[in-house]
C-alpha positions in Angstrom: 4.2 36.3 -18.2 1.8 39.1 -17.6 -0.4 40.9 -20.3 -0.7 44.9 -19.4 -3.6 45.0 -21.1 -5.9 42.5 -24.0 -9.2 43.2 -24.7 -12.4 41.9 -27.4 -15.0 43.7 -29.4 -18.5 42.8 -29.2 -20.8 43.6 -32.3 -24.7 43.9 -30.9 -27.3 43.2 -34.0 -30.1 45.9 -34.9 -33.3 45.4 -31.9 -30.8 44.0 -29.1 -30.2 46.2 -25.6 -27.5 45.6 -23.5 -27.4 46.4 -19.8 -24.1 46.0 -17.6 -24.4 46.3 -13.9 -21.5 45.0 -11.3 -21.0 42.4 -14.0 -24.3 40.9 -14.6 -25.4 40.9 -18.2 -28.9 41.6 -18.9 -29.9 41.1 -23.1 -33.0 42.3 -24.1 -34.0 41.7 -28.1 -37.3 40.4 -30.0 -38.1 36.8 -28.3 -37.3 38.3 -24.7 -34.6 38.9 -22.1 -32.0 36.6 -20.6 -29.3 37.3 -18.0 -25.6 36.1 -16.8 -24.0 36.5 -13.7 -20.5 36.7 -14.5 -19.0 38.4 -11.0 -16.7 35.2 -10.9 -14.5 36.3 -13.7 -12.7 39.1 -13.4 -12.9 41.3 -16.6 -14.3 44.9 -17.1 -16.9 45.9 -19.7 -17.2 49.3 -21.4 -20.2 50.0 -23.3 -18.8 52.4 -26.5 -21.9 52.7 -28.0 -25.4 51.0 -28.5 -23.9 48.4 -31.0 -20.3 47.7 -29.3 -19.1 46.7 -26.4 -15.8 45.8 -24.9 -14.4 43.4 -23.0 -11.1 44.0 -21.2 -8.5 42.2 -18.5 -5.3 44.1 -17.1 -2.5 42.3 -16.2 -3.5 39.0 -16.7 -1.6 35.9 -17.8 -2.5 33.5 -20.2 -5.3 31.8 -18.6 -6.8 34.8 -17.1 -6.4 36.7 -21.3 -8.3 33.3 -22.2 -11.4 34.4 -20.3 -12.1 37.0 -22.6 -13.2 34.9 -25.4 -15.2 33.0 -23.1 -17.2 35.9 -21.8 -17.5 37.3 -25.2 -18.5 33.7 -26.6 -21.5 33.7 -23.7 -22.3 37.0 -24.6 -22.8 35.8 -28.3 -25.2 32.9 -26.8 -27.1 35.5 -25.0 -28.0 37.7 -28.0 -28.7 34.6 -30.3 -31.1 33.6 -27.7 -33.3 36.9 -27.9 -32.9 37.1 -31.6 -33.7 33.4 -33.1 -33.1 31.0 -30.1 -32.4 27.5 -29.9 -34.0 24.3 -31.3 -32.4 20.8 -30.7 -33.8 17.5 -31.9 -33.6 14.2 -30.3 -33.9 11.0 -31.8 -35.2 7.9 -29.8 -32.9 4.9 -30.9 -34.3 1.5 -30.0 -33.8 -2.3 -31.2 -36.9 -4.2 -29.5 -38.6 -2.6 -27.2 -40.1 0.6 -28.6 -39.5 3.7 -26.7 -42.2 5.6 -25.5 -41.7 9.3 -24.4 -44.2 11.8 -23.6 -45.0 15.3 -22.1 -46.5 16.0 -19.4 -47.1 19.3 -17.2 -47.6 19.2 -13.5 -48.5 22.3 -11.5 -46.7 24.8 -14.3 -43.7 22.4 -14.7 -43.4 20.3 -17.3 -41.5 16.8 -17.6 -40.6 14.2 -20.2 -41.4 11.0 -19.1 -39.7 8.0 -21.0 -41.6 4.4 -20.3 -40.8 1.1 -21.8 -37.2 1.4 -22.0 -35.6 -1.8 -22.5 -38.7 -3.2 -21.9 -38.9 -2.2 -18.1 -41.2 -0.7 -15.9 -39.7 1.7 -14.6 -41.1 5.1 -15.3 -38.1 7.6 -16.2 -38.9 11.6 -15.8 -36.6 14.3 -16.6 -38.0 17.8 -15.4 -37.7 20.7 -18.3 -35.7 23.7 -17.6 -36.9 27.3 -16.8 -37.9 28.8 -20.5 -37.5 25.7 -22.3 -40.2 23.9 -24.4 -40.2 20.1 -24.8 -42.8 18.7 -27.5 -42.8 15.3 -29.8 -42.6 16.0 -33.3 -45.5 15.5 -36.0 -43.2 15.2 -38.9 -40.6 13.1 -38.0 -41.4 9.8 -35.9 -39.6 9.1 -32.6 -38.2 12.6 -32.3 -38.2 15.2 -29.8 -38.0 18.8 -29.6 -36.3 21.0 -27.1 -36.2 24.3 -27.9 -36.0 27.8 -25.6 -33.9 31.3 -26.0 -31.1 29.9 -23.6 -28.7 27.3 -24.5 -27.6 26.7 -21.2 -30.9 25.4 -20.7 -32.0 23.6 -23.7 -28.8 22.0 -23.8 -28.7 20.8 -20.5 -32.4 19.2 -20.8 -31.4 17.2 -23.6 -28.5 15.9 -21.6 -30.3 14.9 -19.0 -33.0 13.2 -20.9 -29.8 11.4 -22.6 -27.8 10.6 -19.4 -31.3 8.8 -17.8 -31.5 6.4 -20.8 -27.7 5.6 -20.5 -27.2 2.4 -20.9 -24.2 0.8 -18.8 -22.1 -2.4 -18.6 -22.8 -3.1 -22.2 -21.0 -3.1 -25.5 -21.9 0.5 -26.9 -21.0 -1.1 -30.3 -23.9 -3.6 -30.4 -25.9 -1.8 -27.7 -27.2 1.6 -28.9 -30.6 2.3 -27.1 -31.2 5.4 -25.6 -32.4 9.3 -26.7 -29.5 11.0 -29.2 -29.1 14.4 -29.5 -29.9 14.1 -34.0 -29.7 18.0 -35.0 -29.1 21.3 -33.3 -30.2 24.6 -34.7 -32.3 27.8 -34.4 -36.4 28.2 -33.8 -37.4 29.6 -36.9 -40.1 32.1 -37.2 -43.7 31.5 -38.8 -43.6 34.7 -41.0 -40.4 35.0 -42.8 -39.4 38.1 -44.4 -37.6 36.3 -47.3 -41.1 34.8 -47.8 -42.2 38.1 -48.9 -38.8 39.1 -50.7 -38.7 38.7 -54.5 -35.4 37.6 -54.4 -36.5 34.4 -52.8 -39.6 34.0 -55.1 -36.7 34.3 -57.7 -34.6 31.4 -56.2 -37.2 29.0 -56.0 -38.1 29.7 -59.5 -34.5 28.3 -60.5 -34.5 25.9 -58.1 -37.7 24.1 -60.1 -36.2 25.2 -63.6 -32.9 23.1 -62.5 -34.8 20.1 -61.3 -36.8 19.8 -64.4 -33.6 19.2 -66.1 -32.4 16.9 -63.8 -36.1 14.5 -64.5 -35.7 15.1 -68.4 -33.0 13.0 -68.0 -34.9 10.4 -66.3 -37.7 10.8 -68.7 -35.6 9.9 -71.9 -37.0 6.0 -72.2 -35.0 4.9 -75.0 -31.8 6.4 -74.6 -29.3 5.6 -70.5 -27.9 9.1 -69.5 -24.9 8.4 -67.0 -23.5 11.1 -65.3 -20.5 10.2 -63.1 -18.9 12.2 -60.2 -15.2 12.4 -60.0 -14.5 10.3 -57.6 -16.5 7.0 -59.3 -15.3 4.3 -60.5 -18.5 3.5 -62.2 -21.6 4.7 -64.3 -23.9 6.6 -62.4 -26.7 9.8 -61.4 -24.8 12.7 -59.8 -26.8 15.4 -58.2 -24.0 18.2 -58.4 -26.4 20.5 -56.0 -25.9 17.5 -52.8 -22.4 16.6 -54.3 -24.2 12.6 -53.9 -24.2 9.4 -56.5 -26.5 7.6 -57.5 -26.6 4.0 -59.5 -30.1 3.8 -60.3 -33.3 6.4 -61.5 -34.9 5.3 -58.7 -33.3 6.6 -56.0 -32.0 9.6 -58.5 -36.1 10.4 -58.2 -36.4 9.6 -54.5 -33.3 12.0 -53.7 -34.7 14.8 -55.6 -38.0 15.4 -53.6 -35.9 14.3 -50.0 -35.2 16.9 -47.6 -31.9 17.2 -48.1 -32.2 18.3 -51.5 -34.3 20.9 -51.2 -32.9 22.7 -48.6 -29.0 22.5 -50.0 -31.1 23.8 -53.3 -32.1 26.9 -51.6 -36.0 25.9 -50.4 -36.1 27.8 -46.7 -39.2 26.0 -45.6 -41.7 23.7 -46.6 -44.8 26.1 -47.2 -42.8 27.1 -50.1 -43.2 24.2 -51.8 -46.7 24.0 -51.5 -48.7 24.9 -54.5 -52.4 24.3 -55.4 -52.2 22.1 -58.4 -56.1 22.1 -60.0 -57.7 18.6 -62.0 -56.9 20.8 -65.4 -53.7 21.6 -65.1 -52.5 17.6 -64.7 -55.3 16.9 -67.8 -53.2 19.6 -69.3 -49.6 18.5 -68.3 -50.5 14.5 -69.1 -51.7 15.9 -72.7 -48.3 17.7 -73.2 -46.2 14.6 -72.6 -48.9 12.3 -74.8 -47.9 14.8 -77.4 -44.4 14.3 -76.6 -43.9 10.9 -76.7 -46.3 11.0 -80.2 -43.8 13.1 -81.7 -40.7 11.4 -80.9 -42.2 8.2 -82.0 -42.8 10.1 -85.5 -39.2 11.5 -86.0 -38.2 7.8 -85.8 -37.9 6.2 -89.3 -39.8 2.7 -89.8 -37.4 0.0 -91.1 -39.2 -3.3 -92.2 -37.5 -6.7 -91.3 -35.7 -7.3 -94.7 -34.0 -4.0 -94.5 -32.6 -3.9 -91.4 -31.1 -7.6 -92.3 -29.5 -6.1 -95.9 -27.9 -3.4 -93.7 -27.1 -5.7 -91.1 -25.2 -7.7 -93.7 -23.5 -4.6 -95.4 -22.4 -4.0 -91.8 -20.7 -7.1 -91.2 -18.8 -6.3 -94.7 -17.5 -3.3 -94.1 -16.3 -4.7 -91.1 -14.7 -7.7 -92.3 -13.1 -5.5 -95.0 -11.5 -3.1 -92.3 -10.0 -6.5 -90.1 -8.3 -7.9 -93.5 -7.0 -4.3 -94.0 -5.7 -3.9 -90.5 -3.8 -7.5 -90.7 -2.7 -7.0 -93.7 -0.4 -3.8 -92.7 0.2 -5.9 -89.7 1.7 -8.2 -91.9 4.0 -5.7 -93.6 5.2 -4.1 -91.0 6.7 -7.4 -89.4 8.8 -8.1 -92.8 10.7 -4.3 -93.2 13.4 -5.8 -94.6 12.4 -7.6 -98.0 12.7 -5.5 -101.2 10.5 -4.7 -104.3 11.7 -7.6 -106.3 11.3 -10.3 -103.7 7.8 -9.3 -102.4 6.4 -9.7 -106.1 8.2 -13.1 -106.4 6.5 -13.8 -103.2 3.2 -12.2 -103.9 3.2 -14.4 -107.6 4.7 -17.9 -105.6 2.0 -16.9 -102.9 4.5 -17.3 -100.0 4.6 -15.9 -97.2 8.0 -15.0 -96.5 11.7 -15.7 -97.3 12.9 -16.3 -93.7 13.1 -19.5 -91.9 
């Protein structure tokens, strides 16, 4: 079946130039230019404006119409790459043998070299790819970092590096060693506008007014606040903001300073979190909750020894009370059938019942 005519729209962000020339796409935005020789597919672009282009195929069957998204889709890569590019992080996996990887630059090109892998000797080196970056990460240990405005390229680095620590003839579910591709995303830039936007000031504010209610509750030393998710089937610490359970304080603690929940609460980077905190303001805080736990001690009434085992015993009445009550009516109930006259003969001969 032939098509007469299917076609795609392509949106173009503000600060990115297209150019189209016998089918070779040249982008051109903030973090550079990058260009895509696509004469092997046989489409036909029309520029409509600076923001919109399109992408159409005349009588074309189903696989050729298929090529369209394709195009558009490596369009799309090309304009992400100019705009915010791409950041992927590798993760060295080992058991025994430490893995170490480093980088190196020879004549202009550089190369990752991987030594010690399973304990041999051999030296492995995977060369970088043109307008790619490969360094080892300060914050995270064994972790690499590939990053570079095309993804043809940073992608296909890390799979090298990958495919010259494959390990083969092993069981892959005992035997995990080698360099994993962890986390993929986007180069961020130093100097954030939202930095700078109020709105963002804002959001943090409510990020630290919600996580000082969350430690109140750890804070409260003689009362056990549970809060269980849905899906538990016992007592626990639910952070609602991760959708996560915990069973103890402890971890409840450690998972509200991790990562993980301060990004899903809205923290774009980590310089917003870093506040100078002088030697006065913790005398000041540490005086506050003194005065705190002064005051609660206060509200709570003194009961002396002899007291507490009156009203103790008083307890243990009024409970005894209520069980002779409750098996009394039980009582009752199970005889329905005896009259007025024979429960008082009963009640005065002290029997129980009439029936055998």
């Amino acid at each position: 079946m032939k098509y007469i005519q299917s076609s795609e729209l392509l949106e173009l962000p503000e600060g990115v130039s297209v150019q189209i020339k016998s089918r070779i796409i040249t982008v051109t935005g903030p973090r550079g230019q990058l260009s895509k020789n696509l004469r092997h597919i046989d489409v036909t672009f029309t520029k409509i404006s600076d923001k919109q282009i399109k992408i159409t195929v005349h009588n074309g069957d189903r696989k050729h119409v298929a090529t369209l998204r394709t195009v558009k889709s490596l369009i799309a890569n090309l304009v992400k790459g100019v705009t915010v590019g791409f950041k992927y992080k590798m993760r060295f996996v080992y058991a025994h043998f430490p893995i170490n990887v480093n980088v190196v630059n020879e004549d202009g090109q550089e190369f990752v070299e991987i030594r010690n892998f399973l304990g041999e000797k051999r030296l492995r080196k995977v060369k970088v790819w043109e307008g790619c970056k490969a360094t080892i990460s300060t914050a995270q240990k064994d972790e690499l970092i590939v990053e570079g405005n095309s993804l043809e390229n940073v992608s296909q680095t890390c799979a090298d590096i990958q495919q010259i620590c494959r390990v083969r003839n092993k069981d892959i579910r005992k035997f995990l060693d080698g360099i994993y591709v962890s986390e993929k995303g986007h180069i961020r830039q130093q100097q954030s506008k939202q930095s700078a936007d109020p709105a963002a000031k804002k959001s943090v504010r409510k990020f630290f007014e919600s996580r000082r209610e969350q430690l109140e509750k750890v804070d409260k030393f003689n009362s056990v606040t549970f809060v269980g998710s849905m899906n538990a089937k016992e007592a626990s610490f639910f952070c609602d903001v991760c959708n996560r359970r915990f069973k103890d304080d402890l971890k409840f603690v450690e998972h509200l300073n991790s990562k993980e929940h301060l990004v899903n609460s809205g923290i774009s980077s980590e310089a917003e979190l870093q506040r100078e905190v002088t030697l006065d303001q913790v005398k000041e805080r540490l005086k506050q909750l003194k005065a705190k736990m002064e005051r609660t001690r206060e509200k709570a009434p003194e009961v002396d020894f002899a007291t507490g085992v009156q009203q103790m015993r008083e307890k243990y009445e009024q409970e005894k009370q209520k069980r002779k009550a409750k098996k009394r009516k039980r009582h009752e109930r199970q005889d329905p059938d005896v009259d007025g006259e024979d429960l008082e003969i009963k009640k005065l001969m002290g029997f129980g019942s009439f029936k055998k």
